[in-house]
N, C-alpha and C positions, 0 to 999 in steps of 0.2 A: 547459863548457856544462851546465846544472841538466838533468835530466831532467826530464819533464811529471808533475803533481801526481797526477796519477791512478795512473801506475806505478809511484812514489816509495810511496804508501798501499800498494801492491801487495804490492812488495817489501818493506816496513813488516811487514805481515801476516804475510806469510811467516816474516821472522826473530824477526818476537816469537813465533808458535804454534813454531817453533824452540827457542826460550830455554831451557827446561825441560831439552833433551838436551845443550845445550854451556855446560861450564863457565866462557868467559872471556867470557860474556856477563854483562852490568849485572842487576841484577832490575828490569825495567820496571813502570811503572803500565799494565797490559794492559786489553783490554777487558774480560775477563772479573771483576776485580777492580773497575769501577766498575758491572759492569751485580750483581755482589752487593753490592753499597752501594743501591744506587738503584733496582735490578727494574725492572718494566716503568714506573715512571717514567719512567726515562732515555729521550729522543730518538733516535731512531738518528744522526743527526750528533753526536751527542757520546758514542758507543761506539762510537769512530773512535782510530786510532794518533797519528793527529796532534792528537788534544785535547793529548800530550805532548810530542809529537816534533815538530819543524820538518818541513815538508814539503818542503824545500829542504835535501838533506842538504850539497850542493855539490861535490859528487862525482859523476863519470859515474853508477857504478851499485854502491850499497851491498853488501856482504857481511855484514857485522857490526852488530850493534845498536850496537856501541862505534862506529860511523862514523854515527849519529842523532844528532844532538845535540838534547838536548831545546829545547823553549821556554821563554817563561817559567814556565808553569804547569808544566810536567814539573821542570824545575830547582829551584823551591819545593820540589817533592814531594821529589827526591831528595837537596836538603841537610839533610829532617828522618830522615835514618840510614836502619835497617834495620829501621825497625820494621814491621811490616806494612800494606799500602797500604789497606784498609780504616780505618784509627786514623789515617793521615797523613791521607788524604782529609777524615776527619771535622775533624782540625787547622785545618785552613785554608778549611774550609769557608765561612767567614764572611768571610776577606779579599779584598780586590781587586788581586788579582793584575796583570792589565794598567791597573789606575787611570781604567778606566769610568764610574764611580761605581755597578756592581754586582759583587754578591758572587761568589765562583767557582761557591759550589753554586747561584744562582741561573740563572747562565749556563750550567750545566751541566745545568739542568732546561729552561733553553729551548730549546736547540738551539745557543747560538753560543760562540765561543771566549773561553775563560777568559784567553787569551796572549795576545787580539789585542784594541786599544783601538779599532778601527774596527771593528771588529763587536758593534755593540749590542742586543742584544734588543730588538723593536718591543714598543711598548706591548699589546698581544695579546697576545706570548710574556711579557713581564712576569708579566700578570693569571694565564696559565696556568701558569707557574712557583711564583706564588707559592700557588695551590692547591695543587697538587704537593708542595710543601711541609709540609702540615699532615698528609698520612699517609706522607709521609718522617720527620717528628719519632718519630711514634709508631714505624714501620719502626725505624729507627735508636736507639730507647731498650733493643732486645734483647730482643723480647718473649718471645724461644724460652727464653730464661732466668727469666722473670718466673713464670713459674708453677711453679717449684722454690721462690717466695717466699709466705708467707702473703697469701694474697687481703683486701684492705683490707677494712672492716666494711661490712656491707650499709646505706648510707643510708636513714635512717627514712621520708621522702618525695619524693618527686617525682621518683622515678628509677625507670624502667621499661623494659622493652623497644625500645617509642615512644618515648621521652621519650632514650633513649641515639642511635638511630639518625635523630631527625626533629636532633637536634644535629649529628649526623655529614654527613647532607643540606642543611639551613641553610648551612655553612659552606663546602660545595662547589657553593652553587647548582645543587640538584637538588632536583626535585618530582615526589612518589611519586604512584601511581596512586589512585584512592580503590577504593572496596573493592567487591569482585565481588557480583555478584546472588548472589539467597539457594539459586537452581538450581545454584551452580558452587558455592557452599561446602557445599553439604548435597556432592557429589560429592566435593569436595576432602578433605574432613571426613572420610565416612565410609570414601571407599578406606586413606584414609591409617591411619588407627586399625586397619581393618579389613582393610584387602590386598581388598575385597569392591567392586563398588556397589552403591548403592542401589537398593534395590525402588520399583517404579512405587505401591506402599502407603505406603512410606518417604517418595517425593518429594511424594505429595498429603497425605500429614498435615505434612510440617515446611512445604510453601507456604503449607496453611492455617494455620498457629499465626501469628497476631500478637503475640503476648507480647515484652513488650522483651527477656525473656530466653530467647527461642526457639531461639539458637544456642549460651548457654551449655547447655542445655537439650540441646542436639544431640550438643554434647562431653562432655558427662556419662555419657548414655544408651550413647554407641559405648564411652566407655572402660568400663563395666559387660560390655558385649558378651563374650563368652567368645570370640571370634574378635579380641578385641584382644591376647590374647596369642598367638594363633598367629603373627597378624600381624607382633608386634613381637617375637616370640621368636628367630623365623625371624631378625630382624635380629641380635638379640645372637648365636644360633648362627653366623653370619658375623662377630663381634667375636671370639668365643672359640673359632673355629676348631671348630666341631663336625664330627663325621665320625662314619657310622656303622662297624660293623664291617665289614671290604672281605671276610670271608670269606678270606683266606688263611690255611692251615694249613704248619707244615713238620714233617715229622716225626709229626703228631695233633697237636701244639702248635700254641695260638695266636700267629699271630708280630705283628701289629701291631695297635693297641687292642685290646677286649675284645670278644665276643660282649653283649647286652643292653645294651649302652651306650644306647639309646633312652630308658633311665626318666632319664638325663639332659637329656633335649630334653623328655620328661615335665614335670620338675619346673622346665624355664625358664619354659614355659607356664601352667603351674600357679603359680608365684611371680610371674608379673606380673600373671594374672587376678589373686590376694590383694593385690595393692600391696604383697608384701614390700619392705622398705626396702631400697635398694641397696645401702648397708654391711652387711645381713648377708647377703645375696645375694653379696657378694663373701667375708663370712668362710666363710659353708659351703662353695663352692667349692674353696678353699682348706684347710678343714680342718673341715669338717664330722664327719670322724673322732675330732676333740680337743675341739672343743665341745658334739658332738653325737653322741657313739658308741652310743647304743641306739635311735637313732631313722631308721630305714629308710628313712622320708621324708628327709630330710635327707639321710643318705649318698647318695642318687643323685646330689646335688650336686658331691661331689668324680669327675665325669665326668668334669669339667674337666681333672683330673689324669691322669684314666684314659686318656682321651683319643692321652697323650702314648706309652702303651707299647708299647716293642719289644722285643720277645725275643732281635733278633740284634746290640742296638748300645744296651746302656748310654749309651755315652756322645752317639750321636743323640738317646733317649730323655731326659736330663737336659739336651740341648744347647736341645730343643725347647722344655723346659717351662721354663728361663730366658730363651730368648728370645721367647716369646709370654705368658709372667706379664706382664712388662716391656712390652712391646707393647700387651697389652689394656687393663690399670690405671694404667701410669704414662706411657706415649707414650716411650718411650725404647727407645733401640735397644742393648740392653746386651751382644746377641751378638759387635758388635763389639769388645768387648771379650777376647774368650777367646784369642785369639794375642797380642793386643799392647795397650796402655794405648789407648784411642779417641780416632781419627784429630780429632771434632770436638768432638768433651762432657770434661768434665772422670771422667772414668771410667778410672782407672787398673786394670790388667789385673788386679792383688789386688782388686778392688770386683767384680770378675764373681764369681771365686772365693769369695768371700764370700756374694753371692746364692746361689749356685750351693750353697751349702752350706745354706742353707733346705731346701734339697729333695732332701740326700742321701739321706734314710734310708725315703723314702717309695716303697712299689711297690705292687701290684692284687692282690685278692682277691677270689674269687667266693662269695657269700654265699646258701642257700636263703632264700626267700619264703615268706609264710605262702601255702598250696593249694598249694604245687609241690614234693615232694620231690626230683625229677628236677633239678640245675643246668643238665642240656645243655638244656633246652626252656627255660625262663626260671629270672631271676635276679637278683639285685644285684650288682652289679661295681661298687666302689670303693677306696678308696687309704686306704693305713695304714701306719704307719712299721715295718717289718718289718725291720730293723737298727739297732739304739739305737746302736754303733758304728762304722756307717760314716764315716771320714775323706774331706778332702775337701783332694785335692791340686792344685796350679798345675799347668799341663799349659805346661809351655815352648814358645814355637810355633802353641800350641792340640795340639803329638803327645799322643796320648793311651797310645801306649804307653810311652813315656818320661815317668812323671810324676813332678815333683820331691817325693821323700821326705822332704825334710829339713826340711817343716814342713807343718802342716795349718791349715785355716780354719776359723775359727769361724765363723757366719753373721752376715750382718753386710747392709744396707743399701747404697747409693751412698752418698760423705760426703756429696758434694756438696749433697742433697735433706734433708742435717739429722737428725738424731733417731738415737737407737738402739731395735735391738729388745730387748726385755729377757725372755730362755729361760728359761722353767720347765718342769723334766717334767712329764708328765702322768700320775694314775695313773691307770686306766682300768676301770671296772666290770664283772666278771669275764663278764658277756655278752658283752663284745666282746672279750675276749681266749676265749671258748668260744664261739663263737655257736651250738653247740648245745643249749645253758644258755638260750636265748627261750625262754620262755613257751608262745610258737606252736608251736614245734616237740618238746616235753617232749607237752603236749597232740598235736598231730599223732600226731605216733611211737605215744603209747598207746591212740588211738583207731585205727590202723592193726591194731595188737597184737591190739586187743580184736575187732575186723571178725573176724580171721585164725581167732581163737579159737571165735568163736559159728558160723562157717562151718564149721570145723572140729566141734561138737558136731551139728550137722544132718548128718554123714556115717550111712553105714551101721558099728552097733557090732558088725556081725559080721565087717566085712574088716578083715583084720588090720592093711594097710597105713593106712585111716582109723585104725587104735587108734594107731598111730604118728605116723601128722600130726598126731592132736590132744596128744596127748603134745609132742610139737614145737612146737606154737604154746604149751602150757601153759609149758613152758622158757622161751621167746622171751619171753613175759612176766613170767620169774621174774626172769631174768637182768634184763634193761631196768628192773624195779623196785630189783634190787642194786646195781646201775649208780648209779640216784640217789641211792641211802645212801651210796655211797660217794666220790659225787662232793661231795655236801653234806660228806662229813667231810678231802676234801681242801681243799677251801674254804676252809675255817672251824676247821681242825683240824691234828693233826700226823700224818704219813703214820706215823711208824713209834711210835701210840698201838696199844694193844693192841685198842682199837675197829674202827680202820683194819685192822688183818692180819686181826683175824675176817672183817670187809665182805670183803676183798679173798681170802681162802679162798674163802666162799661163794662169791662169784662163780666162781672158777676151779672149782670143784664142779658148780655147772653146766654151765659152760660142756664140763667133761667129759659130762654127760650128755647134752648139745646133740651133741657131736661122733658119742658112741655112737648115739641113733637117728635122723641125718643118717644116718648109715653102714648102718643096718640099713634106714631105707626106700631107700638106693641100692641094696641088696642085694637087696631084693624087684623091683626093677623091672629091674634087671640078669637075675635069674631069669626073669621073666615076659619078657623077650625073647628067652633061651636059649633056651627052648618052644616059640617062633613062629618061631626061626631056621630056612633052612633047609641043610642038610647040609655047604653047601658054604663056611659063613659059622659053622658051631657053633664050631671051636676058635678063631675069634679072641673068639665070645661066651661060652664056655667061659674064657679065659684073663682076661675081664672079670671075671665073676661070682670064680673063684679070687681075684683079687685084691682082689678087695673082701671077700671073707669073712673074707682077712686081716687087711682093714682094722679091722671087727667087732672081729676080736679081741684086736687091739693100744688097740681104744678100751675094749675093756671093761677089759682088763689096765693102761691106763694108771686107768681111775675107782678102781682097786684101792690105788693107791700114794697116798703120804704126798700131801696138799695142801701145792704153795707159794702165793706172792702174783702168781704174773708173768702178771693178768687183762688181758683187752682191753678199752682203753679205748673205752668211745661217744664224747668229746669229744677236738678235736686241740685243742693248745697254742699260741697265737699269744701274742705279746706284751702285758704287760700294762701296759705303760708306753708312752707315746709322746713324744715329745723336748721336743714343743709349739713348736717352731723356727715351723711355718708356722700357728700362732695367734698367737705372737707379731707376724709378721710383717703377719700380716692387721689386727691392732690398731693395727698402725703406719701401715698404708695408707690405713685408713677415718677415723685420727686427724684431724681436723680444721686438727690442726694443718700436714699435709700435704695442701693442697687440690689437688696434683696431682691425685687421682685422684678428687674430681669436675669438675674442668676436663675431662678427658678425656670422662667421660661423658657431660659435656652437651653437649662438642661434637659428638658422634656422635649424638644427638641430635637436635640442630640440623642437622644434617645430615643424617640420613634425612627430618625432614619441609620443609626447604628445598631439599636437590637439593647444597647445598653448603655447605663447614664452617666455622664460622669462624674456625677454625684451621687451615688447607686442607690440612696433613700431618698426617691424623689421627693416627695413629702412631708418629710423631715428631715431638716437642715442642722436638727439639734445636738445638745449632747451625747442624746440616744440613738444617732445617724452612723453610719457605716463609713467607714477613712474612704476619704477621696483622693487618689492619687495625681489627679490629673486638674487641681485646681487652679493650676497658673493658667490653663487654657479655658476652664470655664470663666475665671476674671477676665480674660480676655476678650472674650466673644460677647462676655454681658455689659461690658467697655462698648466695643465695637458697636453692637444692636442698638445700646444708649446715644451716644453717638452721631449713626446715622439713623437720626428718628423713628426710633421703634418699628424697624420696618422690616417684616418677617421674610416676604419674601427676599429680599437681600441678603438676609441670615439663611436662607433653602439656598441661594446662589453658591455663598461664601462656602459653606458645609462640603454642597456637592461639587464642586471646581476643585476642592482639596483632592490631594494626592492619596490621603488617609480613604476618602471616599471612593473612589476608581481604581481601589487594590484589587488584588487578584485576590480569590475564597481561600484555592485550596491550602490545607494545612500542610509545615514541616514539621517533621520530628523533632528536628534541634527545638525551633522555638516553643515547639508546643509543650515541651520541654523546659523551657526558661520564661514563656509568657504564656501559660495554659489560660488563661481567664482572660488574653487578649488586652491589658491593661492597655500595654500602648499603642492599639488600635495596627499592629504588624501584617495584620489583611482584613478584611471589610468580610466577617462573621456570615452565613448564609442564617434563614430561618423564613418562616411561615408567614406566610401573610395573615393579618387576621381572619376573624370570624366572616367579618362583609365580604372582605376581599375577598372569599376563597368562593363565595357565594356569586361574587357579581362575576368572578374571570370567568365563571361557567358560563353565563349569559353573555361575557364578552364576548370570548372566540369561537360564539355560533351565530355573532349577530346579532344575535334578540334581547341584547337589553335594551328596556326604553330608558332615554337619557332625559325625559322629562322631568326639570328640576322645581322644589319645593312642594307646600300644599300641607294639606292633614294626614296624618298619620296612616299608612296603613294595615289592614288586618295581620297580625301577628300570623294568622293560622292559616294567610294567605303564602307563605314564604317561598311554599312551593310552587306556586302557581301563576302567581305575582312578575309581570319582567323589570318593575321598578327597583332602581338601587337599595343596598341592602338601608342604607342609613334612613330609609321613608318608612323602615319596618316598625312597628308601633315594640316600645321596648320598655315595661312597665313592672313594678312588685306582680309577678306572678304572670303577667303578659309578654312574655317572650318568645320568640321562634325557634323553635324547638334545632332547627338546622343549626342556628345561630349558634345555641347554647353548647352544642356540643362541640363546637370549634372554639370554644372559651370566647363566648361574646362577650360581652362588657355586663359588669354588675351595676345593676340600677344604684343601689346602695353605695357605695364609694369604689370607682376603678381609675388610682391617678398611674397606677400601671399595671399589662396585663399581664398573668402567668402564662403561659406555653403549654399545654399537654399533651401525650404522646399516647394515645387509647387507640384500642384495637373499636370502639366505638366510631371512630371518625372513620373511620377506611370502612365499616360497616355501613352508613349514612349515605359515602360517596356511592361506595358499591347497590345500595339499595334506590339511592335517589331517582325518583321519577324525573324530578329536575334535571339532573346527570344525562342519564338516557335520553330525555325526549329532546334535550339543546344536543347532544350525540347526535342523533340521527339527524336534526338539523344541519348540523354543522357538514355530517357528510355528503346529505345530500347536496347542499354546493360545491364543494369539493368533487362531487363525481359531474355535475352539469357544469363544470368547468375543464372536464377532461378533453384535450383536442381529440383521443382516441380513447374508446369506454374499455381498451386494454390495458393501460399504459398504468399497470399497478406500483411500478417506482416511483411515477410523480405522483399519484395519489398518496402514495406514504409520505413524500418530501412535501408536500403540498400540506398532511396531515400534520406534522412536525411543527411544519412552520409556523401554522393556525393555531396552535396548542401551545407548542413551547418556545416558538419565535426562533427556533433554530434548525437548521437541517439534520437528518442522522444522520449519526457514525455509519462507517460500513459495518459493524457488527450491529446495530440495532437495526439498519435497511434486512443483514441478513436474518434477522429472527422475523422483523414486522414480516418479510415475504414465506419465510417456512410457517408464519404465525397464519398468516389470509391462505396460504395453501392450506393448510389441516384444517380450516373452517370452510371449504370448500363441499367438499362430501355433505356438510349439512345444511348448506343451500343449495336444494334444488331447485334446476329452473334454466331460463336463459342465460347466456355465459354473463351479460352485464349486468342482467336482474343482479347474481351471483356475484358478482366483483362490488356493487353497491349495496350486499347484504354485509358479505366479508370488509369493507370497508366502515361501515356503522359499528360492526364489533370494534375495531381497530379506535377509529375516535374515541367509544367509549372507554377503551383502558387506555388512552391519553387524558381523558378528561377526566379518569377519574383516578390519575396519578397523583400523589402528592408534589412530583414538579412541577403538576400547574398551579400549585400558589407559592410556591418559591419566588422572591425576588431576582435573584441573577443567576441562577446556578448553570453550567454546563454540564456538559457528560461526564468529564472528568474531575468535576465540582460534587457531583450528587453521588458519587461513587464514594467520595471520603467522608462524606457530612454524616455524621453521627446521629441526626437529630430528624435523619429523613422516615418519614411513615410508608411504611411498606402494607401495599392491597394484595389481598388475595388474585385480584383480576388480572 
């Protein structure tokens, strides 16, 4: 007797998710093998065990998959061998298996059986099937492999943004929103560029401009903004894993990144305000050392690198900076590779090793700045090849203390992605193998010298000890000038010329007489303490003075004897060569002919100012990456950025002038219906600002942020109290601002995208914040010293609206804010204005501490449908 169908699927279930742990079991077509054919295309009745199995096994009650006998469709599948079920699937994709007169994969998009001729698709599941269709074609051409290929040529016309996506619409009968008022794109526009909103001066010039070009006009003016790079730096510092220094010391050594790593978040800011091109924003990162080794500006870029170091793990330290190169510029996950050949990409375990050998020889140095001779108070910390023979061995395993010897890596590429890099040393300009050879610092030193000197001549000439200080600065300057004579002739010369030995006597000549009255003013001040000892402390002051009168006399006895050369050098020795491995590599990256790595970028891109990517694994392009629907438009845009010379903000132009970008939020039912996930971009998505953002708009719309830009880090535990933008906030392993964090700040440890969370914690933080309140009553109080009459509580509310949310209220929100400020009436006692400025600071407050104010564009009747809005208690 058959068991019932429904226990049969049960028991199904059970021994297929089995399968994997026993080996006399069949390899079945499982579900999990057609829902990665098909994603959420697929029906749920048809990522079902019995799309292949009979559900009638004929047997009381199965044990064995080998007791399932397939169907017809299972039976197709398993007499084309052992190839894998994705490749068989796609085979017979087209056949008609039970002789319906429909295809398998049609039937398998509709919901009904591919093995059963009495189950036919209704004309509905037809029509919906064969939609499904046209971004399964594309799913299924491998797009996660497509962009390892050179991106086809940019068509000359009629192919655009719009012109890509109203194709992608037409064809799925969807119809996009038309485009938002000119009050939701001035907001949209300016937070996005800006991390800011708009001022109530900003919103009444861009309403009044009628000019046709009044919004290109808008996107111009923000991306000029010095605050569009704060905004959008912040974002790439989340691409490229920024982190400030955590302050941990072991030993006095620094053990993880550098001290002053911040002139690296400097020069992100500073590079996107200039529109530096992104291919050389990617090569100084990279090697700003090899391209660009006397330019100061420039090496803060290799932060990037700096970023990665550890003093107690080599090999975390090179693990880190191969798998987050790889992560940031090419979408590829090449870490997996370091134990074993990659589970999903073509990336054999020799291609890590090979990457991995770009970046042997490179480690951190701290470098003086001009005005700072001190390194421990500021600095430049950057990366430079300080081992021209570091080897680069396979770690079997990924054990790193067992490395195989028996042969080393050249640096080398993935094959897979094409090209090679082609290694030239570098020589390198003897300022950066001396950097005490700058300009800056020759000057510095001798105007130090010179200070010490003339201070020294203003002493009194009748105490003996001023005849000796100035004597002492007089050396300090002889020697520092000998110094340069002989540093020019090692230069430029040969150390053992007859020139050189004279230089290098003098100096030691000196530096004897340096030593002699160091030694004789220690010995006066050593006496002048014996004098003033008392009794009970003379012989240990007594055994000071002895010993240094010694000293005297071993320095004058030493001035006495023959001069050698064995002088103290002013400059330390660093390398003067550097391998050029990671120029070369950078050449290869930004090549053209490798458009990977602006695929990448402009996905993330497209993604910070739509909410989603469209390539939804930003950081993995691989095998193991999520179907991209919409890849004719990202080859396009990564065409186009190529193009026109890697020029971002042109790509911020192009984005936002699109029609896709200036949709109207609110949702329909039909579409949301037929494009829930927004694929083809049918209206421009509402959502949260981030962490910063939601922190600085509070400081914006009371005024009081200070727009003071760059500098050192500051106090994390300042956050609250702090009016600097949020991106100055010190953000380290375990150094985080607490505000921050609860609004999903950015993870130190890798954020190439952020998650979104919806906690009744955030609406607790706004509602509790001192910050919130005390920019509140700020804010109100000019709002009410701007009132022409201290009654006029309608413009105060429309005044308040506008300051907050950039828009006026509705007449239903005028009539609550006014029944709201009447019942807070009674509990401010006092003078009727005292009382309308009390009632008013409530009022700010639950504006400011709405979640509309870190909304990008939303209106009244945007925020009313948005699913994803956080509601306060307040």
């Amino acid at each position: 007797m058959p068991v019932p169908a429904k226990l049969t699927r049960t028991v199904l279930a059970a021994i297929i998710s089995l399968w994997p742990l026993t080996s006399t079991l069949a390899s079945p077509a499982h579900k999990a093998a057609l829902i990665d054919r098909y994603g959420r295309l697929l029906p749920k009745a048809s990522a079902s065990c019995i799309t292949c199995h009979t559900s009638d096994p004929g047997i009381h009650m199965p044990t064995r998959l080998a007791d399932i006998p397939h169907n017809a469709f299972g039976a197709r599948l398993a007499a084309l061998g052992s190839r894998d079920i994705e490749t068989r699937l796609a085979k017979i994709a087209t056949e008609d298996t039970d002789h319906d007169g429909t295809s398998n994969e049609l039937e398998l998009l509709a919901g009904t059986s591919p093995a059963n001729a009495s189950e036919r698709p209704t004309p509905a599941q037809r029509t919906d099937a064969a939609l499904k269709q046209l971004p399964l074609a594309f799913r299924t051409s491998d797009y996660a492999f497509r962009p390892f290929k050179p991106v086809p040529p940019r068509p000359t016309s009629n192919v655009s943004i719009d012109s890509l996506l109203n194709r992608y619409q037409t064809e799925r009968d969807i119809s996009a929103n038309p485009a938002a008022s000119k009050e939701v794109l001035l907001r949209r526009a300016t937070m996005d560029i800006t991390g800011l909103p708009p001022t109530p001066a900003e919103r009444s010039a861009f309403l009044a401009d009628t000019r046709p070009d009044a919004y290109k006009r808008l996107i111009d003016r923000l991306l000029a903004s010095p605050a569009y790079g704060e905004r959008w730096g912040r974002h790439f510092m989340d691409i490229w894993r920024y982190s400030d220094w955590a302050g941990w010391n072991d030993g006095g050594q620094v053990r993880d990144s550098q001290p002053h790593i911040w002139r690296w978040r400097d020069w992100i800011v500073e590079s996107l305000n200039g529109n530096m091109p992104y291919n050389r924003m990617v090569t100084l990162m990279l090697a700003a050392d090899e391209v660009a080794p006397t330019d100061q500006n420039a090496l803060r870029a290799t932060g990037f690198l700096v970023r990665n170091y550890k003093l107690l793990s080599r090999e975390a330290w090179m693990e880190d900076t191969v798998n987050h190169t790889s992560k940031a510029f090419l979408g590829i996950t090449m870490h997996c590779a370091k134990c074993h050949s990659h589970m999903y990409d073509p990336i054999p375990q020799t291609d890590y090793y090979r990457f991995r050998a770009i970046f042997e020889n490179y480690n951190v140095r701290t470098e003086r700045i001009p005005g700072e001779p001190d390194t421990t108070k500021t600095a430049l910390v950057r990366a430079y090849d300080a081992d021209m023979t570091a080897a680069t061995y396979l770690f079997p395993r990924g054990d790193d203390r067992n490395p195989d010897k028996s042969r080393t890596f050249s640096p080398g590429v993935p094959a897979f992605l094409g090209g090679e890099i082609g290694v030239k040393p570098i020589t390198l300009p003897a300022v950066a193998a001396h950097p005490e050879l700058a300009a800056f610092v020759i000057d510095e030193t001798r105007a130090s010298l010179q200070k010490k000197l003339a201070a020294a001549l203003l002493a009194d000439k009748n105490d003996p000890r001023a005849q000796l200080v100035y004597l002492q600065a007089q050396v300090d300057m002889q020697i520092f000038d000998a110094q340069r004579v002989i540093e020019n002739i090692e230069l430029t010369g040969d150390k053992s010329s007859a020139k050189w030995v004279m230089a290098a006597k003098d100096i030691v000549r000196l530096e004897r007489y340096k030593r002699f009255t160091d030694a004789r003013i220690l010995l006066l001040d050593a006496r002048k303490r014996l004098a003033a000892t008392s009794d009970k402390d003379k012989p240990m002051a007594q055994a000071a003075v002895t010993q240094l009168e010694k000293d005297v006399a071993a320095a004058e006895a030493k001035s006495a004897t023959e001069l050698d050369t064995a002088y103290t050098k002013r400059i330390q020795s660093l390398p003067n060569q550097s391998t050029g491995k990671r120029t070369a590599f950078a050449a290869w990256l930004v090549d053209k002919q490798n458009p990977l790595t602006a695929r990448v970028l402009v996905n993330h891109i497209w993604m910070r100012h739509f909410g989603t990517a469209l390539a939804p694994s930003v950081a993995d392009f691989g095998h193991n990456s999520q179907a991209v629907e919409q890849g004719q438009l990202l080859d396009y845009l990564a065409r186009s950025f190529m193009d026109n010379g890697w020029d971002m903000k042109r790509l911020h132009r192009e984005i936002m002038l699109s029609a896709a970008y200036q949709r109207d939020s609110r949702p329909s039912a039909k579409m949301l219906q037929r494009d829930p996930d927004n694929v083809s971009y049918w209206r421009f998505a509402p959502r949260r600002l981030e962490a910063e953002g939601v922190r600085d708009a509070i400081l914006a719309v009371s005024g009081q942020l200070d727009r003071t830009q760059g500098g050192a880090e500051v106090d994390q535990n300042l956050a609250l109290e702090t009016k600097r933008r949020s991106i100055y906030l010190r953000s380290a392993p375990e150094k985080e601002a607490e505000f921050i964090k609860v609004f999903d700040g950015p993870s130190v440890t890798e954020c190439y995208e952020r998650k979104q969370s919806i906690l009744p914690q955030q609406a607790l933080a706004m509602a509790n914040s001192k910050l919130a309140l005390r920019e509140a009553r700020t804010l109100a109080a000019s709002i009410y010293d701007a009132l022409p009459e201290k009654t006029h509580v309608f413009t105060a509310i429309r005044n308040a609206f506008i300051a907050t949310l950039t828009r006026e209220p509705t007449t239903a929100e005028m009539n609550e804010c006014v029944r709201f400020m009447a019942s807070t009436a009674e509990s401010t006692p006092g003078k009727a204005e005292n009382s309308l400025h009390r009632r008013l600071e409530n009022l700010v407050a639950v504006l400011i501490q709405s979640p509309r104010i870190c909304n990008h564009s939303l209106t009244w009747q945007e925020e009313i449908h948005d699913a994803t809005e956080i509601h306060t208690s307040t």
